[in-house]
N, C-alpha and C positions, 0 to 999 in steps of 0.2 A: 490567875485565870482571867482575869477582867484585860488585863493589858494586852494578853493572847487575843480576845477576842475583839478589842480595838484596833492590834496590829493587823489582826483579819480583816476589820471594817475597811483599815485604811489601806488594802493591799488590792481590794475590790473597788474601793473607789477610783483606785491610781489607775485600773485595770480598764475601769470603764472609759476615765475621761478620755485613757491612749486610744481605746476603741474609737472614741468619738472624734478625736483629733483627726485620727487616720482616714475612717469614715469621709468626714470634713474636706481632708486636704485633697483626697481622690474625688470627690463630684467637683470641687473646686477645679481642680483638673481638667475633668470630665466637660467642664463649663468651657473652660479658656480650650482643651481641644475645637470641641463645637463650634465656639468663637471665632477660631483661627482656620478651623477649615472650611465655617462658613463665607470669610473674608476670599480665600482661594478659589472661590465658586464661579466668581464674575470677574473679568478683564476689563478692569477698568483702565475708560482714558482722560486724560485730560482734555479738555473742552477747549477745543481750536488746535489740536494738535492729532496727529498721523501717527501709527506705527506699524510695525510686520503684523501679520494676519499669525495668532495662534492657531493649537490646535493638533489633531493626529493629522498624522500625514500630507500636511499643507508645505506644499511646494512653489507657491507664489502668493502674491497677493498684499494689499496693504487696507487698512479701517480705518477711517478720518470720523472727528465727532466735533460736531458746530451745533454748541446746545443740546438738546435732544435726538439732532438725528445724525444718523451715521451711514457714511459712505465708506464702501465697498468697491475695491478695485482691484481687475487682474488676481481673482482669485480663483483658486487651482489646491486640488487635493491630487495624491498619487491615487489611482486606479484600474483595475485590472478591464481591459476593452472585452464589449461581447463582439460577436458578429454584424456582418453589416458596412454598408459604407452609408454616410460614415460614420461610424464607430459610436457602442454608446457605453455609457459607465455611471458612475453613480459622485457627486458631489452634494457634505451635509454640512449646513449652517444650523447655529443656534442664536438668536434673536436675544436671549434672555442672559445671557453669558458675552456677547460681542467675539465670537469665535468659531470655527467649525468645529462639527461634529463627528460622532460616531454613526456606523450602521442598528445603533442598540440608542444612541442618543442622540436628537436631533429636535428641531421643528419642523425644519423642511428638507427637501431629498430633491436635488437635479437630475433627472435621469431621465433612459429613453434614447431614441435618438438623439445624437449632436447634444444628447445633454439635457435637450430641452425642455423635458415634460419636468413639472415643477409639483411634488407631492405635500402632504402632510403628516405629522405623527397625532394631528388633533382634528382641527378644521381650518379650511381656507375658501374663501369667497374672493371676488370682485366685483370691479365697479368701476365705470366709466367718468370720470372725476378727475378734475386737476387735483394731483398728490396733494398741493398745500394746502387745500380746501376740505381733506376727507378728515371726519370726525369718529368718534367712536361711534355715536349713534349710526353711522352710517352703515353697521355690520347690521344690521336688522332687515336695511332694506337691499343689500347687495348680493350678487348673483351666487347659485352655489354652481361647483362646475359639471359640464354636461358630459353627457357620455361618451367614450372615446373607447375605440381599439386599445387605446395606451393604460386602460383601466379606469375604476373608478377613483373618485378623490383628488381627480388629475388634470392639471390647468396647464395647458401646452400650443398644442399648434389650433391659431384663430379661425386662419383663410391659409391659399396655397396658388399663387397664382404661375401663370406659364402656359406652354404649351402642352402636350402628349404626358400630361402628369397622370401615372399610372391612378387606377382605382381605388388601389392599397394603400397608395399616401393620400390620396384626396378624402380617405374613410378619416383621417387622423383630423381635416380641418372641422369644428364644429363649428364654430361662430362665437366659442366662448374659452377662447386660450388668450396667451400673451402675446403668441408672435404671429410674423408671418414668413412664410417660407417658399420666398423666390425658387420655384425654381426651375426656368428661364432665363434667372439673372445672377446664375453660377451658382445657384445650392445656397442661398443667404437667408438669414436667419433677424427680421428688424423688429424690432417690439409694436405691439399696436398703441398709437399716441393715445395720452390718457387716459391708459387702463390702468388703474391699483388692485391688490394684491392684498389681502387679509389672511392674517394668521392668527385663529383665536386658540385658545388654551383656558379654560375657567371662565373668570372675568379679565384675562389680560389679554390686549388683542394690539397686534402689531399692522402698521398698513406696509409696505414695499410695493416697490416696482421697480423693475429690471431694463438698463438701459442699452448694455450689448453682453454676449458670450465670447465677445472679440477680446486679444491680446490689446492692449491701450485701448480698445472701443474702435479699431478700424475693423466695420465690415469687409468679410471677406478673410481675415486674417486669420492666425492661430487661433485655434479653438479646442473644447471652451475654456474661456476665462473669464468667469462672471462678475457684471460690472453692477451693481448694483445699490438701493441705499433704505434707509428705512426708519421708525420712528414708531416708538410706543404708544398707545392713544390711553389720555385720559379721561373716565367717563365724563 
């Protein structure tokens, strides 16, 4: 009877530790999944080198990284045009990842006409500042954007200069977008000099600024293809 009930003891114990291993080996798992799909999360580059632009639907474009900031060139998502000449559609980068986005995941949203109007899935400000001087403090004191036909939240066309420019595009110029939109001088799209670009989320705040929508950066050219560069601020 005694031995019966030892082999019992010892057939619960053998019972629990597999429990426990098994237990064990699966959050152990659980860990190194987490691990491994947290490491997938971000496209990392090495520092002083270029590569192709990830991402859904990216059909051009290339990311350069010189320390902390990264440059953006000739970058193009496939998308479907609305109405309008010319033509508008929707291109989504992520800041936080070094890749474009989704319509469901994003930091910022190109759209609008030609592209241009420049949204957020958080907040975004500017500020009239040389890029390499803008700090993080400086999201405190910088402008939020003004109100626009184009909607709210929306940092797009500055000024609009020319002749016979109808009412309906002149409604879009506030005095607090990124470009300016010749047009008398072919329909062009130039950035306004030393304006940056804030994209905050929590405590993480990114500055950019956008330097054409041109294919290689020739005004006038294929559009859009956004050329642009950017850099995380530390508080």
């Amino acid at each position: 009877m005694t031995q019966i009930k030892t082999l019992s003891r010892l057939a619960l114990l053998l019972t629990t530790a597999s429990t426990l291993f098994v237990a064990s080996c699966s959050k152990n798992k659980d860990a190194e999944s987490i691990t491994l799909r947290d490491q997938t999360l971000s496209v990392s580059i090495t520092d002083g080198t270029c590569q192709s632009i990830t991402g859904p639907g990216v059909t051009s474009g290339t990311i350069c990284r010189a320390g902390s900031l990264y440059t953006v060139t000739n970058f193009k998502q496939a998308y479907t045009t609305g109405p309008g000449q010319p033509a508008d559609g929707n291109l989504y980068w992520r800041f936080t990842v070094n890749e474009a986005g989704t319509p469901a995941n994003f930091n910022i949203k190109f759209t609008g006409i030609a592209t241009g109007d420049i949204t957020s899935n958080d907040s975004i400000r500017f500020i009239n500042k040389a890029f390499a001087s803008v700090v993080y403090a400086d999201w405190a004191t910088a402008s939020n954007p003004a109100s626009s036909p184009a909607g709210s939240n929306v940092i797009g066309m500055d000024q609009v200069t020319g002749t016979g420019i109808p009412p309906a595009v002149a409604a879009y110029a506030n005095g607090a977008g990124w470009y300016i939109y010749n047009w008398s001088g072919g329909h062009t799209v130039t950035p306004v000099s030393g304006r940056v670009l804030f994209w905050k989320s929590g405590t993480t705040i990114y500055k950019f600024d956008i330097q054409s929508i041109y294919l290689n950066g020739v005004t006038g050219g294929s559009f859009p293809y956004y050329n642009f560069r950017y850099e995380e601020l530390i508080p």
